[in-house]
C-alpha positions in Angstrom: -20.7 18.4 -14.7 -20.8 18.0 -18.1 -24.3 16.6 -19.8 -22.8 13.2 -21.6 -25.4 10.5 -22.8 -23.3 7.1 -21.8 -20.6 8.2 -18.7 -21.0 4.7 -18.0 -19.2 3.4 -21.3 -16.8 6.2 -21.3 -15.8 5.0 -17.4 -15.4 1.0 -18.7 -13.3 2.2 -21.9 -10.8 3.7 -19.8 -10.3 1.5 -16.8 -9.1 -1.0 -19.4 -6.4 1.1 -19.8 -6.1 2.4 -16.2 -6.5 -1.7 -15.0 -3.3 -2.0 -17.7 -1.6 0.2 -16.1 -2.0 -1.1 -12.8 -1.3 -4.5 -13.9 2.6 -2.9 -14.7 3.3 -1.9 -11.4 2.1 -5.6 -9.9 2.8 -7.6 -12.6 7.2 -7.2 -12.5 7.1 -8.1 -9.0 6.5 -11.7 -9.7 8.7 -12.0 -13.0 11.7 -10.3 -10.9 13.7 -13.6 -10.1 13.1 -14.9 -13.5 14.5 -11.4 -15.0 17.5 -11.6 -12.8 18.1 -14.5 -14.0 17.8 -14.0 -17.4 19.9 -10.5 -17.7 22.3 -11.2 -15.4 21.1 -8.7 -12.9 21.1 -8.2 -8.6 18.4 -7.1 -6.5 19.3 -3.3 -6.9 19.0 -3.5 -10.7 16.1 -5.4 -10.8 13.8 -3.0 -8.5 15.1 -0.1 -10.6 12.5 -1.8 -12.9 9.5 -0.8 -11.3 11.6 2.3 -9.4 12.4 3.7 -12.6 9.1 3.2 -14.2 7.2 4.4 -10.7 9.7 7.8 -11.1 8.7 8.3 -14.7 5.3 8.0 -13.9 4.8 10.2 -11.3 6.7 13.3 -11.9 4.9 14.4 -15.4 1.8 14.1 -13.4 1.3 17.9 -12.5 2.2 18.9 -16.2 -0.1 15.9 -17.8 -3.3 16.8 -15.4 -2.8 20.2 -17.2 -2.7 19.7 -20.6 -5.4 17.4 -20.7 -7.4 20.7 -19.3 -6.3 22.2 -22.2 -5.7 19.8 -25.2 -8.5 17.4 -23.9 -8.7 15.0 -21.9 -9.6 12.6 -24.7 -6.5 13.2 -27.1 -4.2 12.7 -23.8 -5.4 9.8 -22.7 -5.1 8.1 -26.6 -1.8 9.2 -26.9 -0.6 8.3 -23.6 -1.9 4.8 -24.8 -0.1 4.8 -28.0 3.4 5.4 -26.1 2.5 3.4 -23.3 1.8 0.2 -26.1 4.8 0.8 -28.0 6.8 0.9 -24.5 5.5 -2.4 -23.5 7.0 -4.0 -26.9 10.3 -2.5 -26.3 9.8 -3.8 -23.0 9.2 -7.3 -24.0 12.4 -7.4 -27.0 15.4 -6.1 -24.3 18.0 -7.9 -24.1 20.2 -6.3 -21.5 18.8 -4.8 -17.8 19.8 -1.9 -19.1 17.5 -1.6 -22.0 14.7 -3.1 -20.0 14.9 0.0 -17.3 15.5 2.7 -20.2 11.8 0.9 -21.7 9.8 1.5 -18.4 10.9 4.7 -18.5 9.1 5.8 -21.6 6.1 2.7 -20.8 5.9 5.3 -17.2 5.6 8.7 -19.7 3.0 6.9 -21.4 1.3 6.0 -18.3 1.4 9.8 -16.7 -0.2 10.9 -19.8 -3.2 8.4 -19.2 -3.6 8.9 -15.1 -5.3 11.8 -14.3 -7.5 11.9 -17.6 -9.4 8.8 -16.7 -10.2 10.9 -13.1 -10.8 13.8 -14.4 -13.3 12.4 -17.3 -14.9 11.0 -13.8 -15.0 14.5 -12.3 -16.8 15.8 -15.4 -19.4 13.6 -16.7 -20.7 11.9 -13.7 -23.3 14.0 -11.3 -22.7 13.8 -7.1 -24.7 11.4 -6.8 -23.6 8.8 -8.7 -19.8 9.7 -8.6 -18.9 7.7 -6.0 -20.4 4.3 -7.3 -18.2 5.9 -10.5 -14.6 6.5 -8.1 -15.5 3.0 -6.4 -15.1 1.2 -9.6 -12.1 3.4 -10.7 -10.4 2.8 -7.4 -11.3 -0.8 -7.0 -9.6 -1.7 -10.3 -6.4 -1.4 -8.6 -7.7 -4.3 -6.3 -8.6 -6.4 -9.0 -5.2 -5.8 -10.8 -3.4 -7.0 -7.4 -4.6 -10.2 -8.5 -4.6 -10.5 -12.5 -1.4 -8.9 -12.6 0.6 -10.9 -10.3 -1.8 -14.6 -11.4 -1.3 -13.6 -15.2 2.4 -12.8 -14.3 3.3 -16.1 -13.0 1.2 -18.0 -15.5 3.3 -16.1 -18.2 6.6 -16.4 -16.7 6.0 -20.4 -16.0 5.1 -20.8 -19.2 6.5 -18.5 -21.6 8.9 -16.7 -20.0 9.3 -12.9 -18.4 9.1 -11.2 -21.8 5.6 -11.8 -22.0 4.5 -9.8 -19.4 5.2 -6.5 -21.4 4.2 -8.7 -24.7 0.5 -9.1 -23.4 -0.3 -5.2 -23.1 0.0 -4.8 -26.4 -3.0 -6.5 -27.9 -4.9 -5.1 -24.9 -3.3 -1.4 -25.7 -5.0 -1.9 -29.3 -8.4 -3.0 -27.7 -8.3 0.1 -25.4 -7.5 2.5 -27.7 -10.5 1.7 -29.9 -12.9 1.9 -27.3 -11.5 5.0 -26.3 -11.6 6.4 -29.3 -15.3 5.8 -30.0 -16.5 6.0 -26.2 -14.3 8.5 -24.6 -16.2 12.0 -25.2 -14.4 15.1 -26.5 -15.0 17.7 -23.1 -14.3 21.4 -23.2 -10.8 22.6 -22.7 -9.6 25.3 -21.0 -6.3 27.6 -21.9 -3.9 27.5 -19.5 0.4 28.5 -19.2 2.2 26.4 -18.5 4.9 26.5 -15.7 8.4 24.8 -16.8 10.2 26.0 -14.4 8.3 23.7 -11.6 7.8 21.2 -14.0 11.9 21.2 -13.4 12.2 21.5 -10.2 9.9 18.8 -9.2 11.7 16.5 -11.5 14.8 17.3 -9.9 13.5 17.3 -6.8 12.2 13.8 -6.9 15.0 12.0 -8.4 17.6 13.2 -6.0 15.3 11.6 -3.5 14.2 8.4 -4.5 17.6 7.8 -6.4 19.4 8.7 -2.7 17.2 6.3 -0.8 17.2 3.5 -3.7 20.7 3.8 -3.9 21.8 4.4 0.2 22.3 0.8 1.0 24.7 0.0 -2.2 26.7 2.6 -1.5 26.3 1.5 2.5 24.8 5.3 2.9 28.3 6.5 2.7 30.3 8.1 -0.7 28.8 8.1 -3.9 31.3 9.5 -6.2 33.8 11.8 -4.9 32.7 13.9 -2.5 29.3 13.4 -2.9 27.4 11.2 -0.6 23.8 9.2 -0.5 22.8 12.1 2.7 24.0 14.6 0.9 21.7 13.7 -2.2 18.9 13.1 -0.4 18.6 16.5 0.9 19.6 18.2 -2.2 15.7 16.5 -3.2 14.2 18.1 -0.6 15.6 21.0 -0.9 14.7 21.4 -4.1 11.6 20.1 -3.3 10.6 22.8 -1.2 12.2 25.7 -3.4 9.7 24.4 -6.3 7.3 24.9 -3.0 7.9 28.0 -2.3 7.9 28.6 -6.3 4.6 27.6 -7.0 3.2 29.9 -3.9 5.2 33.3 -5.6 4.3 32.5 -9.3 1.1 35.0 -9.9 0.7 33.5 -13.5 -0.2 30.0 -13.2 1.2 27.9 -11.3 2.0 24.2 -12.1 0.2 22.9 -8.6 -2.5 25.5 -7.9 -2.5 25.9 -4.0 -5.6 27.0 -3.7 -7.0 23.3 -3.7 -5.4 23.1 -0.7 -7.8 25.4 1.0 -10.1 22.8 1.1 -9.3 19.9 3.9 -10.8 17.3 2.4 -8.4 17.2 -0.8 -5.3 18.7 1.3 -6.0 15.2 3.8 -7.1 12.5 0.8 -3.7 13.5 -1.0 -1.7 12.2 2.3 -3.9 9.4 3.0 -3.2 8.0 -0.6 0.3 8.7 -0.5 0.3 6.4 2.6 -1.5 4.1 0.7 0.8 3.6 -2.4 3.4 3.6 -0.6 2.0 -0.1 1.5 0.3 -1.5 -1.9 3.9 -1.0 -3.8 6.3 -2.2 -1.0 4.4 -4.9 1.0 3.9 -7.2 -1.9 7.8 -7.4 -2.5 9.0 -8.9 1.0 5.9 -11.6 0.7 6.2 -12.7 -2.9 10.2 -13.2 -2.2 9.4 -15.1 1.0 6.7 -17.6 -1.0 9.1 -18.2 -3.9 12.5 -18.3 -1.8 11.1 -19.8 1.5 8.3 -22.0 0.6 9.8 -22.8 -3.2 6.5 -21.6 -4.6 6.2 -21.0 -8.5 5.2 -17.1 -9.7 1.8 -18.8 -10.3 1.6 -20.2 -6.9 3.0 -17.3 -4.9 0.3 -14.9 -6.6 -2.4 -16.9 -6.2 -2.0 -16.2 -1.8 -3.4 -13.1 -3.2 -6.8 -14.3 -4.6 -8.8 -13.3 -1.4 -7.6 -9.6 -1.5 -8.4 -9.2 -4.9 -11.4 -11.0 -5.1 -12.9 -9.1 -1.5 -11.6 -5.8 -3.5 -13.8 -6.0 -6.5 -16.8 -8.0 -4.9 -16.9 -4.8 -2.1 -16.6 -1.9 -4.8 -19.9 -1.7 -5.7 -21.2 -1.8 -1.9 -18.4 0.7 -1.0 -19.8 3.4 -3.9 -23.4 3.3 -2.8 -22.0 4.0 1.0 -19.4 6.7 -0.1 -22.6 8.1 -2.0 -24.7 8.2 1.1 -22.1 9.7 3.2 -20.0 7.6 4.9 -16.9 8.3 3.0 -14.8 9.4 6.1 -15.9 6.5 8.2 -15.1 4.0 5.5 -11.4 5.2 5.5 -11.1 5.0 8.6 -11.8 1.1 8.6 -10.3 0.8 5.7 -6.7 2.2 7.0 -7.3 -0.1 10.3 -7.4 -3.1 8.6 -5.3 -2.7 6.4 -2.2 -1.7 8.9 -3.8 -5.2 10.7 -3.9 -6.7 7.5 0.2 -6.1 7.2 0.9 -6.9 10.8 -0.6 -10.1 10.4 1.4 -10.9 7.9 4.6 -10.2 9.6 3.8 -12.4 12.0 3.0 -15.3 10.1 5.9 -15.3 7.8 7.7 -17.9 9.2 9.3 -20.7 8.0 6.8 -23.5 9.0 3.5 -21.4 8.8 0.5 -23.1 7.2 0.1 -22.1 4.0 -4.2 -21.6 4.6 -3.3 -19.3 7.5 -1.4 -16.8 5.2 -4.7 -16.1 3.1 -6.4 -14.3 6.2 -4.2 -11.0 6.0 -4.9 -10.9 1.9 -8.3 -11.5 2.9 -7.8 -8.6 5.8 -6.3 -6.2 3.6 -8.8 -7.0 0.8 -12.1 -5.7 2.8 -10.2 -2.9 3.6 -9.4 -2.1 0.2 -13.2 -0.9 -0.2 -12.7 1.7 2.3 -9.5 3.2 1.0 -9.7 3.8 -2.9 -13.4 4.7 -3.7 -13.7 6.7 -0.5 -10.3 8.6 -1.1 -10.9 9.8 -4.2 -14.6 11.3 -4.0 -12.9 13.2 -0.9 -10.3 14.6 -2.7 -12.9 15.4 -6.1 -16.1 16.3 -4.2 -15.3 20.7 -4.6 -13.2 20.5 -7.6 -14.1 23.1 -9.9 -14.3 21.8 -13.9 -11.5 23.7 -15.0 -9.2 22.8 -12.0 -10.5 18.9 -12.8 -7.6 17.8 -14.7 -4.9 19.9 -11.8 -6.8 18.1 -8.7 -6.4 15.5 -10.7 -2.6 15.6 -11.6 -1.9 16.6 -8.0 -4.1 13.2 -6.2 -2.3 10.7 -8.5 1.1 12.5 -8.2 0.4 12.3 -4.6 -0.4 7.8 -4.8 3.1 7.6 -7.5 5.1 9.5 -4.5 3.9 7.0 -1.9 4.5 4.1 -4.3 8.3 5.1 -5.4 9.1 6.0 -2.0 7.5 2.5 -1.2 9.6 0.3 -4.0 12.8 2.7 -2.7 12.1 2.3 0.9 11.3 -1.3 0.6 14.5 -2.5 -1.1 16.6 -0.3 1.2 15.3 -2.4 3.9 15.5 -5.4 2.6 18.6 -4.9 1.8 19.3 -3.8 5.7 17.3 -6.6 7.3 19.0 -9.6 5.0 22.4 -7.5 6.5 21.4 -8.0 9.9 19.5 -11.4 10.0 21.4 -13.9 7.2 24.4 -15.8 8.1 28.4 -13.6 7.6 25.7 -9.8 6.9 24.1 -11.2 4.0 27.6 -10.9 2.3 26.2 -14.3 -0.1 23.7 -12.7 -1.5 21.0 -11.3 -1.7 21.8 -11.1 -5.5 23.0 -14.9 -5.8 20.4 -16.4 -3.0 17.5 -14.4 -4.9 18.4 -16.1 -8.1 18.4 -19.5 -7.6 14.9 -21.6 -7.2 14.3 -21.6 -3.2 17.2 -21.1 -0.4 19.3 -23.8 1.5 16.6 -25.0 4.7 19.3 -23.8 6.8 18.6 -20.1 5.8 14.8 -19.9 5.8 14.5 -19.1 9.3 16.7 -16.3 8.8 15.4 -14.7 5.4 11.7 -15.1 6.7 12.5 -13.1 9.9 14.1 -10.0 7.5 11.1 -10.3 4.9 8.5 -10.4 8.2 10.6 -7.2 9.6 10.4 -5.4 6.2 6.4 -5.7 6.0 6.1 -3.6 9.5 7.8 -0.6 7.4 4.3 -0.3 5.0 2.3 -1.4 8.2 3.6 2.3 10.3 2.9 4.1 7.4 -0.9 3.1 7.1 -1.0 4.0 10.7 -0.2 7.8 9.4 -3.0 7.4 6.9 -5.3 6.3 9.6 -5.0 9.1 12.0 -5.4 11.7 9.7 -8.8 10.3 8.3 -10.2 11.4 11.8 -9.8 14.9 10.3 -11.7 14.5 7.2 -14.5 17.0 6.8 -17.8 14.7 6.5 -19.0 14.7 3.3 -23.3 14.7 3.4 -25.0 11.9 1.5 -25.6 13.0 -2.3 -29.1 14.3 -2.9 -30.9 11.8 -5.2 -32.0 13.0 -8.7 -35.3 14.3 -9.1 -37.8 11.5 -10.7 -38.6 11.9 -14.2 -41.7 14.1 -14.7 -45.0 11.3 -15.5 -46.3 11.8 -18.6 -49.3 12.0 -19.6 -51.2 9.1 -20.5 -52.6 8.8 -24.2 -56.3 9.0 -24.6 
């Protein structure tokens, strides 16, 4: 740990930014209908809006984690902001689909270069026993943005229209950036190579995959373009996935994912249990905000406001959830957490029906809100708890790579069944829509029935993953309570 006079400043100055990115990936979800309608665009375009922004976000991790090891973790994070700011404004003026995706491409650079400083800076300044109070609040801010991002979305939308929900990061990007700037310490760097070749082969590697399973149900999982097919690009990824693999573990130099960290169970486990995590927090929310707008002829406004008790439980519980992670109960808490929130999902499958009342589809927010307090704080102080300073920034890069794979396989996965379930479930395969039904203020009465049963069946996809995450936290090393700091010596009194 590094000796810093006011860690708690430096945390608050960068979960602005971290909350503002956040707020990105939740915010979209709500604007979609209007930005289909607005750009002329279909379902599959209009999720390659948050896919495309998801993919650029999560394959620089590795390299970011790295060189803010080596250039600072300071200067990355401000100049992640900058781009990230600038993004958002580009965001906010395009005129064509197009455009917009090509935006939240370089808005998703920016935020890679932000990520896995703000963790790190945790990592470094904050002694044992107060760094989970410190990963609590960094982890529940993703809670809290799971309600401003999709309440401020609609408000925007209904009122001013989609643009302004890349508009409004920019005064916010300026506000963070000179807090930063004057709370944000300058930390010691350490040199490092850098490996390009993985940096390549994980890029690769990941966009075969998430553009083969994005993709599979347009091109009905047959032919893409000659002879090449959706199968057939889907394990070209993972083949190249697993020769970047077996490239890191024969590169002596340095490697871009050091596999040592893996040695130690605890961050080798809390890297899959937040991969199963992004993956439900990305892909549940699109199934239920569709049904609230399209079935129940909800506004954005109203349709996020179902999620004020999952949002509001989150933030209220992170402050309980860090003094429990710091007295040991880290494991058990994920193990709740995971429970609930696989229950939490279930329940909502079975209450998205056509005639449900609206009160009863606040319990599983509620549900998956308290278990919100046992999944991000307790994660990541098990994956930081025995990272070495200089490998901060790496375990860092690794973890958040780890949540952005969950969470584009989750916006892939999610639209691919969709896609399937509207197939199986609407009237002539779904061959009406879902492009023109999704575009249009609420669906015909006689298809609600229907479209509710596909976006109930979709929900159980983010539900068996969460199972995954709760069986392995059984295997989670426990973590002993953090020893209290020594009282201050007593001073002598005057005479």
């Amino acid at each position: 740990m590094e000796n810093v006079e006011r860690p708690w400043a430096a945390l608050w100055s960068l979960v602005i930014g971290f909350f503002m990115i956040l707020i990105d990936t939740t915010i979209v979800s709500v604007a979609n209908p209007a930005i289909m309608r607005a750009l002329g665009a279909d379902i599959n375009a209009v999720i390659w809006v948050t896919s495309a922004y998801l993919l650029a976000y999560a394959v620089p991790l590795l390299i970011t984690g790295r060189l803010g090891d080596r250039f600072g973790p300071k200067n990355m994070y401000l100049g992640g902001l900058v781009v990230f700011t600038l993004a958002s404004l580009w965001c906010g003026l395009s005129g064509s689909v197009g455009s917009l995706i090509a935006a939240r491409v370089v808005q998703g650079l920016g935020a890679s270069l932000m990520t896995p400083q703000t963790m790190a800076v945790i990592t470094r300044i904050f002694p044992p026993e107060r760094r989970g109070s410190a990963m609590a609040i960094w982890g529940s801010t993703a809670g809290v943005a799971m309600l401003v991002g999709p309440i401020l979305g609609g408000v925007l939308v209904d009122g001013a229209g989609w643009e302004w929900v890349f508009f409004i990061n920019v005064p916010v990007g300026v506000v963070g950036f000179l807090l930063a700037a004057r709370l944000v310490p300058r930390l010691a760097t350490h040199a490092h190579r850098f490996d390009w070749l993985g940096v390549v082969l994980s890029g690769v590697g990941m966009f075969l995959l998430v553009f083969g399973i994005q993709e599979g149900q347009t091109y009905s999982w047959g032919t893409i373009s000659g002879p090449l097919t959706v199968w057939e690009l889907i394990i070209a990824g993972v083949v190249v996935m697993a020769l970047f693999v077996v490239w890191q573990w024969r590169n002596r130099a340095e490697p871009l994912v050091p596999l040592g960290l893996f040695r130690d169970r605890n961050f080798t486990l809390a890297n899959v249990g937040i991969t199963t995590v992004g993956f439900a927090v990305t892909s549940f929310g699109l199934p239920t905000i569709f049904y609230y707008q399209l079935v129940r002829g909800m506004t954005p406004t109203q349709s996020a406001l179902m999620m004020i008790p999952l949002a509001v439980l989150s933030g209220a519980l992170a402050p309980v959830g860090g003094k429990l992670v710091d007295r040991g109960y880290a494991k058990i808490m994920n193990i709740g957490g995971m429970l609930l929130f696989a229950f939490g999902l279930v329940l909502y499958a079975v209450l998205l029906t056509p005639d449900m009342p609206i009160w009863a589809l606040l319990i599983p927010s509620a549900v998956v809100g308290l278990a919100n307090a046992g999944l991000w704080g307790p994660l990541a102080t098990l994956a930081t708890r025995s990272l070495p300073p200089q490998l901060a920034g790496a375990g860092s890069g690794i973890y958040n790579t780890t949540r952005q794979i969950g969470a584009v396989l989750g916006s892939a996965a999610i639209a691919a069944l969709i896609q399937a379930r509207l197939a199986a479930e609407m009237p002539g395969g779904g061959q009406s829509g879902p492009a023109g039904d999704f575009a249009g203020a609420a669906l015909p009465p006689m298809l609600h029935a229907p479209f509710s049963a596909a976006m109930g069946q979709s929900v159980l996809l983010p539900a068996a993953v969460v199972l995954v995450g709760f069986a392995v936290a059984f295997f989670f090393v426990k973590v002993p309570a953090a020893p209290k700091p020594a009282p201050a010596p007593k001073q002598p009194a005057p005479r």
